[in-house]
Backbone as a printed PyTorch tensor [residue, N CA C, xyz], in Angstrom:
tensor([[[ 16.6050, -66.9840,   6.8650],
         [ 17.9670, -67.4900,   6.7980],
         [ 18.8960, -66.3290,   6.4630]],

        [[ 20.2490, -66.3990,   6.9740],
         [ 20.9900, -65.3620,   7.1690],
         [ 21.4780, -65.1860,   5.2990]],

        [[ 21.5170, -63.9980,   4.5560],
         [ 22.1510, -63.9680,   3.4940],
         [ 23.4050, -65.0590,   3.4660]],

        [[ 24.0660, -64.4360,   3.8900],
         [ 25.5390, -65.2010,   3.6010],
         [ 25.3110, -66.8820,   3.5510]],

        [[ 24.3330, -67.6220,   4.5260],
         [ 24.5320, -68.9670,   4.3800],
         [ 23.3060, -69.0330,   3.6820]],

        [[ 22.5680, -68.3040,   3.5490],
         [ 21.7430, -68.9700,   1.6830],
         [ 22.5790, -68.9530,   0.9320]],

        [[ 23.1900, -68.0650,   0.2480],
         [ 24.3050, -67.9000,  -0.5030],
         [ 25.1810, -68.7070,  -0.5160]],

        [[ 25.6140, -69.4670,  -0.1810],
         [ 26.9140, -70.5420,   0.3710],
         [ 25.8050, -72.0330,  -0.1360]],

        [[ 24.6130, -72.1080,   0.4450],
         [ 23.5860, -73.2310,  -0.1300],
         [ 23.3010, -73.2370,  -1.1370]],

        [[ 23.0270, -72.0640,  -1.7990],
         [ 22.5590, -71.5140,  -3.2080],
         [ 23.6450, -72.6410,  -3.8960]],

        [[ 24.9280, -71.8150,  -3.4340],
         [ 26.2960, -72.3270,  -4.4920],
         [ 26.3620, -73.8800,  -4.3000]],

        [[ 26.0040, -74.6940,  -3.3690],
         [ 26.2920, -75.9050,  -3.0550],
         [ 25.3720, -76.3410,  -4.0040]],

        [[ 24.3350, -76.5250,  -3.6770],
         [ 23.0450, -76.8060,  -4.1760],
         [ 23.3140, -76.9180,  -6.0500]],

        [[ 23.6290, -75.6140,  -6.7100],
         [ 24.1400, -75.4060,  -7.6090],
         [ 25.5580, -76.8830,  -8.3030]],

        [[ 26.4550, -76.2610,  -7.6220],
         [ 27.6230, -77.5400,  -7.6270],
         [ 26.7050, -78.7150,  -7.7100]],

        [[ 26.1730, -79.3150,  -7.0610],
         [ 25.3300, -80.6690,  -6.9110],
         [ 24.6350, -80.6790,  -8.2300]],

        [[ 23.4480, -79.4130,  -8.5060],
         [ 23.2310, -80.2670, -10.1600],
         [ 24.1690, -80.5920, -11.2110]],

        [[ 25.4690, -79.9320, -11.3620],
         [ 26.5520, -80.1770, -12.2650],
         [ 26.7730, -81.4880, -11.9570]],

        [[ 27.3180, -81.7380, -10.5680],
         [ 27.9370, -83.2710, -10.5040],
         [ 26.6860, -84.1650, -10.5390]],

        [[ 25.5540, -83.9860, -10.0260],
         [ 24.6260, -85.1680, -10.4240],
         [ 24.3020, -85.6030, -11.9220]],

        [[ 24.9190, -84.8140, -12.7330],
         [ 25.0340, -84.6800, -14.8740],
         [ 25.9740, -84.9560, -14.6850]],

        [[ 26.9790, -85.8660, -13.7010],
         [ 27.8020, -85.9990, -14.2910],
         [ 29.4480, -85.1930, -14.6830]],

        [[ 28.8340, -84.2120, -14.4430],
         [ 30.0930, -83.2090, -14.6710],
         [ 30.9130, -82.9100, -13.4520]],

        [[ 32.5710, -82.8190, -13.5210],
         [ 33.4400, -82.9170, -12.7100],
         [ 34.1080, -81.5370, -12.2620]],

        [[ 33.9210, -81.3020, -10.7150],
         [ 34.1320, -79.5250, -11.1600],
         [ 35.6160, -79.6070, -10.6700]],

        [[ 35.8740, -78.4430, -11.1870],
         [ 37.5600, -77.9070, -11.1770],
         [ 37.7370, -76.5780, -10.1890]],

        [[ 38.3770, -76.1940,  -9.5710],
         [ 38.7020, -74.9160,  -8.7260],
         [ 39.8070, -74.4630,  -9.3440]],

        [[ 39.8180, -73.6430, -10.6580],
         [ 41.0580, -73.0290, -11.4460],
         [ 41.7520, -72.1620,  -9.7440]],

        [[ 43.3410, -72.4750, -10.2950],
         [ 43.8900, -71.2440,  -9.4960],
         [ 43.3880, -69.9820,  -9.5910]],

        [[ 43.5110, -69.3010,  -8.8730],
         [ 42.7790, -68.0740,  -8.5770],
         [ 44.3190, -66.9990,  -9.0270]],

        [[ 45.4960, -66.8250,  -8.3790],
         [ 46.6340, -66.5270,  -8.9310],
         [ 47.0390, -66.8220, -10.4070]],

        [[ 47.2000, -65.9730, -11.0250],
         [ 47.3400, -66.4850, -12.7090],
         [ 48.9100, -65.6980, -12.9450]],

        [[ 49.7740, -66.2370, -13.9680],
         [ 51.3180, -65.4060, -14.6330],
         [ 50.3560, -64.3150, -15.1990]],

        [[ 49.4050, -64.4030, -15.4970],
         [ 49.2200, -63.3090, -16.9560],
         [ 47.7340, -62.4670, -16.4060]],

        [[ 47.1450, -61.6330, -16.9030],
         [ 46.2810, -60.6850, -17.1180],
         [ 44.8920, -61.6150, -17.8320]],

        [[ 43.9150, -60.7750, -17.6800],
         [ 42.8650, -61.0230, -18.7120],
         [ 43.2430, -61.4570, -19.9840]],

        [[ 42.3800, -62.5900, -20.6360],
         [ 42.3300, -63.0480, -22.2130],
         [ 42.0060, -61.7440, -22.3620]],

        [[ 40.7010, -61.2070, -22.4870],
         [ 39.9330, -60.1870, -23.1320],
         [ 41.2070, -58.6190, -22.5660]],

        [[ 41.1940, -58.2790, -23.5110],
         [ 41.6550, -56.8500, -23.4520],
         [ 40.9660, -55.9370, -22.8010]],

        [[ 39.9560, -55.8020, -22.9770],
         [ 39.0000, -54.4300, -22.1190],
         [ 38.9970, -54.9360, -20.4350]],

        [[ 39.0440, -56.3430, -20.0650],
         [ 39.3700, -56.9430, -18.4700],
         [ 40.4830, -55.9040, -17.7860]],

        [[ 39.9370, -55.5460, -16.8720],
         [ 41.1580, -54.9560, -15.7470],
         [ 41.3550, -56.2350, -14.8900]],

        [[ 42.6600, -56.5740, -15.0110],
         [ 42.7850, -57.8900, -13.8190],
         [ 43.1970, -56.9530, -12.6800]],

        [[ 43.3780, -57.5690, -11.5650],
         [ 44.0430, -57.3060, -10.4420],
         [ 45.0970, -57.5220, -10.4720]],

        [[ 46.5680, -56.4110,  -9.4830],
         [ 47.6990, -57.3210, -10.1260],
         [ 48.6850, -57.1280,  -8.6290]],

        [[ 49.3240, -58.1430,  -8.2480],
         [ 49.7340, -58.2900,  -7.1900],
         [ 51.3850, -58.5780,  -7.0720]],

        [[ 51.7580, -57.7690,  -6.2740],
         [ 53.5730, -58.2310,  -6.4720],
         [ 53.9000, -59.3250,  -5.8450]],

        [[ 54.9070, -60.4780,  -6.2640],
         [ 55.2690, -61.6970,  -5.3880],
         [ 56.8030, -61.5380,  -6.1410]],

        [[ 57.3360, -61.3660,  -5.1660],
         [ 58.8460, -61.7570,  -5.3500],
         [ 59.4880, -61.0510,  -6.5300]],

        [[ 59.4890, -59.9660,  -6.6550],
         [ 59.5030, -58.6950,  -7.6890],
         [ 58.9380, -59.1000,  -9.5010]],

        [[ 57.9270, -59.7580,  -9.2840],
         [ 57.2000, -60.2360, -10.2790],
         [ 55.8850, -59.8700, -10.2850]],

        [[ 54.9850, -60.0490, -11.0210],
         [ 53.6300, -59.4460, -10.6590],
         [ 52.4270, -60.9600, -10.9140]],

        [[ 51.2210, -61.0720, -10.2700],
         [ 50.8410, -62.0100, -10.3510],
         [ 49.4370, -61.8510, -10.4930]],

        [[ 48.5410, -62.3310, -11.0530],
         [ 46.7750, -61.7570, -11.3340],
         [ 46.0720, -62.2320, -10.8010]],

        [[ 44.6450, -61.6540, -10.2870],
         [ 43.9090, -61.9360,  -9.9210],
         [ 43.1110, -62.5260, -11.2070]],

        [[ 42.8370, -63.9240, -11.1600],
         [ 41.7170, -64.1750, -12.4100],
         [ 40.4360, -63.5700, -12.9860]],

        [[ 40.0930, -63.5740, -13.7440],
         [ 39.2380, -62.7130, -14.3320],
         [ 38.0730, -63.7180, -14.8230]],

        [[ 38.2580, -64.6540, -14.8770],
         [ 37.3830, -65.9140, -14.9670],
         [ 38.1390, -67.0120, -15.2500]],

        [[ 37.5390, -68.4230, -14.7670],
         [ 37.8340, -69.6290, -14.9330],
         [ 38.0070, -70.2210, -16.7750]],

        [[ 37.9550, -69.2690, -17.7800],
         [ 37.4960, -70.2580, -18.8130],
         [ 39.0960, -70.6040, -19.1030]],

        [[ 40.1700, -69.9830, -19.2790],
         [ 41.3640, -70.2390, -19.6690],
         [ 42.1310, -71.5620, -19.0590]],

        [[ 41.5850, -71.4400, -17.5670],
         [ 42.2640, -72.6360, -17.1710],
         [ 41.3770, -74.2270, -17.6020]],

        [[ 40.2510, -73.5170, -17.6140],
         [ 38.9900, -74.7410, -17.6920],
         [ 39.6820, -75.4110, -19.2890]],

        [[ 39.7670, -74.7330, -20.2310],
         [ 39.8080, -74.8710, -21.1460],
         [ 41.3540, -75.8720, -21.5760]],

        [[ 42.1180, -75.2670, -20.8360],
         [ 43.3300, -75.7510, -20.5510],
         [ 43.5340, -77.1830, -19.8470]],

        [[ 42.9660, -77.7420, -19.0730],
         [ 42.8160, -78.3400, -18.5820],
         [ 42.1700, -79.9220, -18.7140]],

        [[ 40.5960, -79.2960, -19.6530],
         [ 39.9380, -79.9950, -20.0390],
         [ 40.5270, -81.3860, -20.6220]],

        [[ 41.4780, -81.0020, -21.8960],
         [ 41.9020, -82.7610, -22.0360],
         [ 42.5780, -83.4380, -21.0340]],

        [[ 43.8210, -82.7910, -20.2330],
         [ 43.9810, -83.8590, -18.9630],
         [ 42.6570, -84.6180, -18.5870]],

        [[ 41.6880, -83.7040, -17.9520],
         [ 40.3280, -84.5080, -17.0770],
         [ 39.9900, -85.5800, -18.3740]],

        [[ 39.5360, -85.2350, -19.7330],
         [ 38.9470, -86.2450, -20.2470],
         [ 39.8570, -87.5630, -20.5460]],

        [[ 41.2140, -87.1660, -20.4220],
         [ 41.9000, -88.1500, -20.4240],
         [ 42.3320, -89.3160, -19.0760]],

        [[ 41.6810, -88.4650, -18.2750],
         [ 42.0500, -88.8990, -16.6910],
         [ 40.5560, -90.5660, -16.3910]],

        [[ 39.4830, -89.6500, -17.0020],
         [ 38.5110, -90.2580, -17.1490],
         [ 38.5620, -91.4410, -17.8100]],

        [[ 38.7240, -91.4450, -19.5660],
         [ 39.0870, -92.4050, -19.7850],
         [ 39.1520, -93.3670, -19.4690]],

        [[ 40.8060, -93.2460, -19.3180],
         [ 41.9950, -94.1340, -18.6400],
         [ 41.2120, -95.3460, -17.4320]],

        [[ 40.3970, -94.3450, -16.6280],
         [ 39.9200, -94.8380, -15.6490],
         [ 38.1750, -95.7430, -15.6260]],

        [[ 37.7120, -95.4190, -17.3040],
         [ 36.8400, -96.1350, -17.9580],
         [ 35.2510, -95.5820, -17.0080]],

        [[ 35.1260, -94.6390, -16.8600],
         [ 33.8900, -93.5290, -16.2530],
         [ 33.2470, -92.8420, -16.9990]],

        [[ 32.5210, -92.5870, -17.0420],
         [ 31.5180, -91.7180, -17.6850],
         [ 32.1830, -90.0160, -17.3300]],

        [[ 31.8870, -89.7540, -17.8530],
         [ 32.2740, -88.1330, -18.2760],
         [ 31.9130, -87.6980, -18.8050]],

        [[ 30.8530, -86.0800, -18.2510],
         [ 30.0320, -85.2190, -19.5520],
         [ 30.3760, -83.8060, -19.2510]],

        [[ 31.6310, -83.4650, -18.6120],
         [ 31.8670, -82.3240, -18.6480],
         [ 32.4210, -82.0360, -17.3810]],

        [[ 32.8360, -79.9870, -17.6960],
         [ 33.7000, -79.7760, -15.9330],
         [ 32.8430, -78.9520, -16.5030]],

        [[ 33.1310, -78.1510, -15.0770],
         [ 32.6050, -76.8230, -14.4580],
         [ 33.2300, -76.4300, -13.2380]],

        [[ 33.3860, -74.9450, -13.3010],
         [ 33.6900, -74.3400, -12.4660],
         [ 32.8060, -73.1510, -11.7860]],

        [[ 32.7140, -73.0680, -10.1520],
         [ 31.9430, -72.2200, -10.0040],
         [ 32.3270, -71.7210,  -8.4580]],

        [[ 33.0890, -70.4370,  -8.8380],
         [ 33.7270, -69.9920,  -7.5390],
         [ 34.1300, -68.1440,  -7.7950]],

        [[ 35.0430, -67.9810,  -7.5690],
         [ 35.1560, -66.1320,  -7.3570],
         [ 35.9720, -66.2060,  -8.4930]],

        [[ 35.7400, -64.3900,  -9.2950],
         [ 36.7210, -63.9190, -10.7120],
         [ 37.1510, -62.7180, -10.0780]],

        [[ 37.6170, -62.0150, -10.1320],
         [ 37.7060, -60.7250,  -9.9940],
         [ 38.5000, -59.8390, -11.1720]],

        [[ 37.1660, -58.3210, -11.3680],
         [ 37.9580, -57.4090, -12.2220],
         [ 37.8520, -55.9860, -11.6400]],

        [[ 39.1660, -55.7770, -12.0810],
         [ 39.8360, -54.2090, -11.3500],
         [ 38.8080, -53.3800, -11.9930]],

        [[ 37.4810, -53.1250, -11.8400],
         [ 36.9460, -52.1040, -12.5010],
         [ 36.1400, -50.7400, -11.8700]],

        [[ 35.8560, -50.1110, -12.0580],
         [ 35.0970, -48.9990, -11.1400],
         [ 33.7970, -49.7980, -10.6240]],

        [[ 33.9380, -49.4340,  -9.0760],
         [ 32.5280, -50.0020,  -8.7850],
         [ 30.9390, -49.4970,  -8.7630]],

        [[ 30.4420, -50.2210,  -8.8750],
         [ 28.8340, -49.4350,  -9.4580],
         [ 27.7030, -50.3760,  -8.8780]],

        [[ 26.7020, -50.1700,  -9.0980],
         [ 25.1820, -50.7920,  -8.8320],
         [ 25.2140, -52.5660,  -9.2580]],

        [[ 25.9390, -52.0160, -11.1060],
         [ 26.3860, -53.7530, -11.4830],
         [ 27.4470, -54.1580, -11.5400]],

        [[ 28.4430, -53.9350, -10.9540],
         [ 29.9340, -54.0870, -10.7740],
         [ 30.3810, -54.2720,  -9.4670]],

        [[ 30.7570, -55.4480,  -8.8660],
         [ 31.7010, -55.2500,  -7.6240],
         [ 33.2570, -56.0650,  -8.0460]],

        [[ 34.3220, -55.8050,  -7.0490],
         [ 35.3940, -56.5890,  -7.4820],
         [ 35.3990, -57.5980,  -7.4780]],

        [[ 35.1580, -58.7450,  -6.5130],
         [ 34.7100, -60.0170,  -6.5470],
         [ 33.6040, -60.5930,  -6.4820]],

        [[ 33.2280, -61.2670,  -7.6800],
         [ 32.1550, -62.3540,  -7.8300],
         [ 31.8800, -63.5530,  -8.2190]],

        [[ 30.9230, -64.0760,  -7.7650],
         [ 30.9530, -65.5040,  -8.3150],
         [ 30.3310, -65.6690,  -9.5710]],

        [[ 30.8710, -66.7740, -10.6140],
         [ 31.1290, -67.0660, -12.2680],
         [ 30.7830, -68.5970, -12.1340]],

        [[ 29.8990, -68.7530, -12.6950],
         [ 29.7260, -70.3640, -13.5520],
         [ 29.9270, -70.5470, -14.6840]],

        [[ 31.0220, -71.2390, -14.7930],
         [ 31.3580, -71.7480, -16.5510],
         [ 31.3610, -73.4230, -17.0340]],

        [[ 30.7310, -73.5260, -17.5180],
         [ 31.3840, -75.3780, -18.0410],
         [ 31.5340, -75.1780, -19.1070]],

        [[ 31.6800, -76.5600, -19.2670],
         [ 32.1980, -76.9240, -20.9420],
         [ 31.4530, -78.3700, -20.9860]],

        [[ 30.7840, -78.4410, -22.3000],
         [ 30.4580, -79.9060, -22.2800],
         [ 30.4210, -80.6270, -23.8410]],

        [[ 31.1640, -81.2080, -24.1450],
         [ 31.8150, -81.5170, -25.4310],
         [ 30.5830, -82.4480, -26.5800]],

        [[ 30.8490, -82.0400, -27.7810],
         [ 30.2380, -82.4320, -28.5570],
         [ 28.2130, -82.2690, -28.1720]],

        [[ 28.0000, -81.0810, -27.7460],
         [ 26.5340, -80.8580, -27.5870],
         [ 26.4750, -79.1800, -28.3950]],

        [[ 25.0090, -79.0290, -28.2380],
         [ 24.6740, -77.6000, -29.0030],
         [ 24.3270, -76.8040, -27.9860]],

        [[ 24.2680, -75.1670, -28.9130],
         [ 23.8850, -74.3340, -28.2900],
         [ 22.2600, -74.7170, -27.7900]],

        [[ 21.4650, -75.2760, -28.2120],
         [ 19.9820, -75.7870, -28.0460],
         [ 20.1250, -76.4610, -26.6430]],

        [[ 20.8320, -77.8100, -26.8300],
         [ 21.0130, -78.2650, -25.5270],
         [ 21.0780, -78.1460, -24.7540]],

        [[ 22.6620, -77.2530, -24.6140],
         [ 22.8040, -76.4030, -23.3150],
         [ 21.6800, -75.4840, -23.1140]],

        [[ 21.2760, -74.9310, -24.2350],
         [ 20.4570, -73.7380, -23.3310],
         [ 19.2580, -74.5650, -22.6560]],

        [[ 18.9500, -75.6000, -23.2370],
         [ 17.4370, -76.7940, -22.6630],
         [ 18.2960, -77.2910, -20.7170]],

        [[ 19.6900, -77.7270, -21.0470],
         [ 19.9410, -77.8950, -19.4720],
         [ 20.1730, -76.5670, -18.7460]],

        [[ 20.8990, -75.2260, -19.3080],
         [ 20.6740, -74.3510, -18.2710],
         [ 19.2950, -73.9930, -17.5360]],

        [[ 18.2260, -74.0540, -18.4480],
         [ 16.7380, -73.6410, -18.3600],
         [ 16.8980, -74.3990, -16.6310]],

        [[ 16.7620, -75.8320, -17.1180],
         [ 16.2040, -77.2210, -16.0700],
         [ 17.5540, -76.9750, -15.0590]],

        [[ 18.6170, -76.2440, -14.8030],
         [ 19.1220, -75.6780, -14.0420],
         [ 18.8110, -74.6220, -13.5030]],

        [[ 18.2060, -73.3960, -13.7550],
         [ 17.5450, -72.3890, -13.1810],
         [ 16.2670, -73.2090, -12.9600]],

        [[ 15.3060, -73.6160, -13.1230],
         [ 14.1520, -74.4350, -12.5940],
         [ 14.2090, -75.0900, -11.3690]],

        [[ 15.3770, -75.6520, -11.5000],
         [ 15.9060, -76.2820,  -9.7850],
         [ 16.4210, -75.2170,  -8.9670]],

        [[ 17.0070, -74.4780,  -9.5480],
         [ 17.1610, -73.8400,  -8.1320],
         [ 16.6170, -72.7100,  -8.0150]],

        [[ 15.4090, -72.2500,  -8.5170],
         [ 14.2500, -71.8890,  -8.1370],
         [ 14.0060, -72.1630,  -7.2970]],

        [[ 13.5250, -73.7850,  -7.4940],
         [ 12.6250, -74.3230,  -6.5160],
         [ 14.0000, -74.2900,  -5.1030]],

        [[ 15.2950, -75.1050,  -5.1640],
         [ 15.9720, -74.7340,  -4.0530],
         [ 15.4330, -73.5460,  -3.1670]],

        [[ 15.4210, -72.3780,  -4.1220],
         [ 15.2190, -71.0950,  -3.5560],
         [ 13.9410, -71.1150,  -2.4790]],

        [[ 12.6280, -71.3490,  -3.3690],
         [ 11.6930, -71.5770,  -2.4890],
         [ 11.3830, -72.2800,  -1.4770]],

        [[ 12.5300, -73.7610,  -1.3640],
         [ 12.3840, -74.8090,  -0.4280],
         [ 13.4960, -73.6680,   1.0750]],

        [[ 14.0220, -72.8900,   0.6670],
         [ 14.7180, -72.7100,   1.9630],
         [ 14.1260, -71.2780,   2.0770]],

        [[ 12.9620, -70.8890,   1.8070],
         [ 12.1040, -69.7690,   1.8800],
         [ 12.5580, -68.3820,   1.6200]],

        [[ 13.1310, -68.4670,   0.4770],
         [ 14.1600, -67.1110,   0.1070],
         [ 13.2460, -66.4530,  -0.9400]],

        [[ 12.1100, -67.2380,  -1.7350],
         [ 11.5910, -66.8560,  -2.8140],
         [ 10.0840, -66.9720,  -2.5210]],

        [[  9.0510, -65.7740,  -2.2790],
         [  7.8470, -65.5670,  -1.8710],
         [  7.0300, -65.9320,  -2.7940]],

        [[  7.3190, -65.4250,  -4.3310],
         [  6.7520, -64.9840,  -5.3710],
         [  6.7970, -66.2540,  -5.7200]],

        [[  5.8160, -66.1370,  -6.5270],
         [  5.1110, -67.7220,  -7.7390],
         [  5.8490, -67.2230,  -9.0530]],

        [[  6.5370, -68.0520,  -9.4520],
         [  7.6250, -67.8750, -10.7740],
         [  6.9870, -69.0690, -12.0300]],

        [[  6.9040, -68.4760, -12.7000],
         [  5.9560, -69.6860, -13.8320],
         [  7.1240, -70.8520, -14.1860]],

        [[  6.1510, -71.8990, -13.9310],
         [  7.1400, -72.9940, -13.4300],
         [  7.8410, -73.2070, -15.3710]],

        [[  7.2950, -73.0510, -15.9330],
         [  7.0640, -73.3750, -17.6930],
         [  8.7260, -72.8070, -17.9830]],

        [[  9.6650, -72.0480, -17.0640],
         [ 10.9930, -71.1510, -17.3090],
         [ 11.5780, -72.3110, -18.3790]],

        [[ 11.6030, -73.7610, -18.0480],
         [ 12.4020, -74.6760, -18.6750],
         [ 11.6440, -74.9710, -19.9890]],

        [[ 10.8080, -74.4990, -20.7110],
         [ 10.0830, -75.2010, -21.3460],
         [  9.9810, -73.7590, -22.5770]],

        [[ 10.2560, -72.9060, -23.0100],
         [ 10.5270, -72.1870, -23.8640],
         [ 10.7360, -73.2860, -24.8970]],

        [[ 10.4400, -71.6320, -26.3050],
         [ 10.2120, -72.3280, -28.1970],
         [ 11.8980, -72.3110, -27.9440]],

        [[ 12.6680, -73.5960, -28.0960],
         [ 13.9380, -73.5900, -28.8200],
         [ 13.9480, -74.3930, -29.9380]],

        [[ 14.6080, -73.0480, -30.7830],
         [ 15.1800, -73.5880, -32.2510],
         [ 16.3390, -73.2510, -32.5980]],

        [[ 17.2780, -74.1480, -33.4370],
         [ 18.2620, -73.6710, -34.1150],
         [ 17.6660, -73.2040, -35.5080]],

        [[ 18.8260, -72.7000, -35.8740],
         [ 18.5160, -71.7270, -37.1570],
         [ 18.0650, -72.7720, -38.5940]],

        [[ 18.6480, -73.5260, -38.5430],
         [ 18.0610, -74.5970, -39.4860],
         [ 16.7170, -75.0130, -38.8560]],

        [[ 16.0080, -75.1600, -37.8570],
         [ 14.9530, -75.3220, -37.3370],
         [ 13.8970, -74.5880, -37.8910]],

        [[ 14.6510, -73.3780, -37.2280],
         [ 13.2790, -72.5700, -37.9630],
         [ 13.1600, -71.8940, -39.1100]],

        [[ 14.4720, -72.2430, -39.9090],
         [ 13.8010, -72.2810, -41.5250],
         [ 13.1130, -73.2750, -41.8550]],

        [[ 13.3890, -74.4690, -41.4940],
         [ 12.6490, -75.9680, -41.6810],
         [ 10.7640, -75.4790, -41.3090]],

        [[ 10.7420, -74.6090, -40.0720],
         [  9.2380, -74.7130, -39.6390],
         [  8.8890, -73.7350, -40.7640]],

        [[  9.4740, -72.9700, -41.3770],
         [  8.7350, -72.4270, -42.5150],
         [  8.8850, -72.3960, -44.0940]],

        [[  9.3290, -73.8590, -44.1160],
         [  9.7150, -74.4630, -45.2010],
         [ 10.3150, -74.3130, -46.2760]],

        [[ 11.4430, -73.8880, -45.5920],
         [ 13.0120, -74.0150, -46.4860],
         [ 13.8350, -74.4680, -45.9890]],

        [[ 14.7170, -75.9590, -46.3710],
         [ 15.9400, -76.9100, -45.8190],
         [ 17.0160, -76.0490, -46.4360]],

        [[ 17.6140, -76.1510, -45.0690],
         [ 19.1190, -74.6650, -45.6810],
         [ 19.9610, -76.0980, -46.0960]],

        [[ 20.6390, -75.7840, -47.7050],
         [ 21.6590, -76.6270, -48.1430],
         [ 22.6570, -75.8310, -48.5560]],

        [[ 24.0100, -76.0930, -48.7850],
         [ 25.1660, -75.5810, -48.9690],
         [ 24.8290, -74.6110, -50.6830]],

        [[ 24.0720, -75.5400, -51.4740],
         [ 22.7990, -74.6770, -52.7680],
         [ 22.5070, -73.8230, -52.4460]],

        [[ 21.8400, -72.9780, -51.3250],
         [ 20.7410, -72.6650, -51.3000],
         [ 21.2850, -70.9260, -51.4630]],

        [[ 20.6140, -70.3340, -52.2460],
         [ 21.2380, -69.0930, -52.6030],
         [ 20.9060, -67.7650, -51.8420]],

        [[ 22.0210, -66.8980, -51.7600],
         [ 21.3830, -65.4400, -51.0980],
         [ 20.3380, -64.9960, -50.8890]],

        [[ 19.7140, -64.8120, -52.3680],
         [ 18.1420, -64.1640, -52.3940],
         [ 17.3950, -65.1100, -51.6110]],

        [[ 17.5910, -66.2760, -51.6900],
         [ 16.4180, -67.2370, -51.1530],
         [ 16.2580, -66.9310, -49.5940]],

        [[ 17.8700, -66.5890, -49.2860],
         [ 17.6280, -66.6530, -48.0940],
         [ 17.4010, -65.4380, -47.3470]],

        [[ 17.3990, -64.3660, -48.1550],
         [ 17.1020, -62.8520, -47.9400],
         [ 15.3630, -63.0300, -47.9520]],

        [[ 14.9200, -63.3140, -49.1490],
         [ 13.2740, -63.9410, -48.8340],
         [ 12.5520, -64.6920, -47.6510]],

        [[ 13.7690, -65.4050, -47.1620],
         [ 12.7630, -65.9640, -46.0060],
         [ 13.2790, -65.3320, -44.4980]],

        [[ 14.2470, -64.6090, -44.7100],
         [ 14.4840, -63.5640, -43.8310],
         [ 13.4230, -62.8230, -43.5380]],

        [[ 13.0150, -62.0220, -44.8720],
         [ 11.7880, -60.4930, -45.3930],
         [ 10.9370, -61.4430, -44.4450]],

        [[ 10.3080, -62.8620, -45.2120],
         [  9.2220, -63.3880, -44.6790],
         [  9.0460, -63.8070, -42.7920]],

        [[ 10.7960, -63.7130, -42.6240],
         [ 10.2010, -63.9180, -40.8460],
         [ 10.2760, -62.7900, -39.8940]],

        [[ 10.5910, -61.9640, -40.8510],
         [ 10.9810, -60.3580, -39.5800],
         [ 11.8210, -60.0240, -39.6670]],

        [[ 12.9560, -60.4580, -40.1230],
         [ 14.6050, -60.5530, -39.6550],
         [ 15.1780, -59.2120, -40.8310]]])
């Protein structure tokens, strides 16, 4: 299959597990008034009508921006709703290199009231699928250990708990410098 239309399936394919969770994707404007959030970002910058106008640097500003309209849109309309996502082109003005080009494609969501654990348990079972995508449209030769989704996740209260100390708002420095010594850290 030709690069370019794996690539284009890849991204579809992709889009589809977001909306089958449920999640509602957004296409932030790509034209922005302003520059990069982050300071070290080179945006792109373009003249319109003796004004200057940016190339985005990623979707999170608008996503973020946005977000209560959609959950309020939802609502209103009495639907289930577990999140947006966006997943389309950023571009940054930067020197190009081996890991750098000007435009690329960025996946961001947002999904409210969950953990870092969670998400990282659905990104896993998101790379797992489209693995397999990969292999169903014969892009991927190699045997990839299917187990990718199934990694030790713990939060940090977790794994003091597995070695038996409950972190409480009590619980003092040294104690916790001790079970630091005791895990490696």
């Amino acid at each position: 299959m030709h690069s370019f239309v794996l690539f284009q399936s890849f991204l579809q394919r992709a889009a589809a597990l977001f909306v089958e969770r449920g999640f509602f994707q957004i296409w932030p404007k790509l034209l922005q008034p302003a520059g990069a959030m982050e300071p070290y970002l080179d945006a792109f910058s373009i003249p319109f009508h003796k004004k200057k106008l940016f190339l985005s640097t990623s979707p999170e500003f608008f996503l973020k921006k946005i977000y209560p309209e959609v959950q309020e849109f939802f609502h209103k309309k009495d639907h289930s709703f577990y999140g947006i996502f966006s997943l389309g082109s950023a571009f940054r003005n930067e020197k190009l290199s081996e890991s750098h080009i000007p435009e690329f494609t960025m996946l961001e969501w947002y999904h409210p009231n969950s953990s870092a654990i969670k998400e990282t348990k659905f990104f896993l079972e998101i790379i797992a699928e489209l693995i397999d995508h990969l292999k169903q449209e014969g892009a991927l030769n190699c045997q990839l250990e299917k187990n990718i989704h199934t990694p030790m996740l713990l939060s940090v209260e977790e794994l003091f708990q597995k070695e038996g100390l409950k972190l409480t708002a009590e619980i003092s420095v040294a104690e916790l410098k001790k079970y630091c010594h005791k895990l490696g850290m």
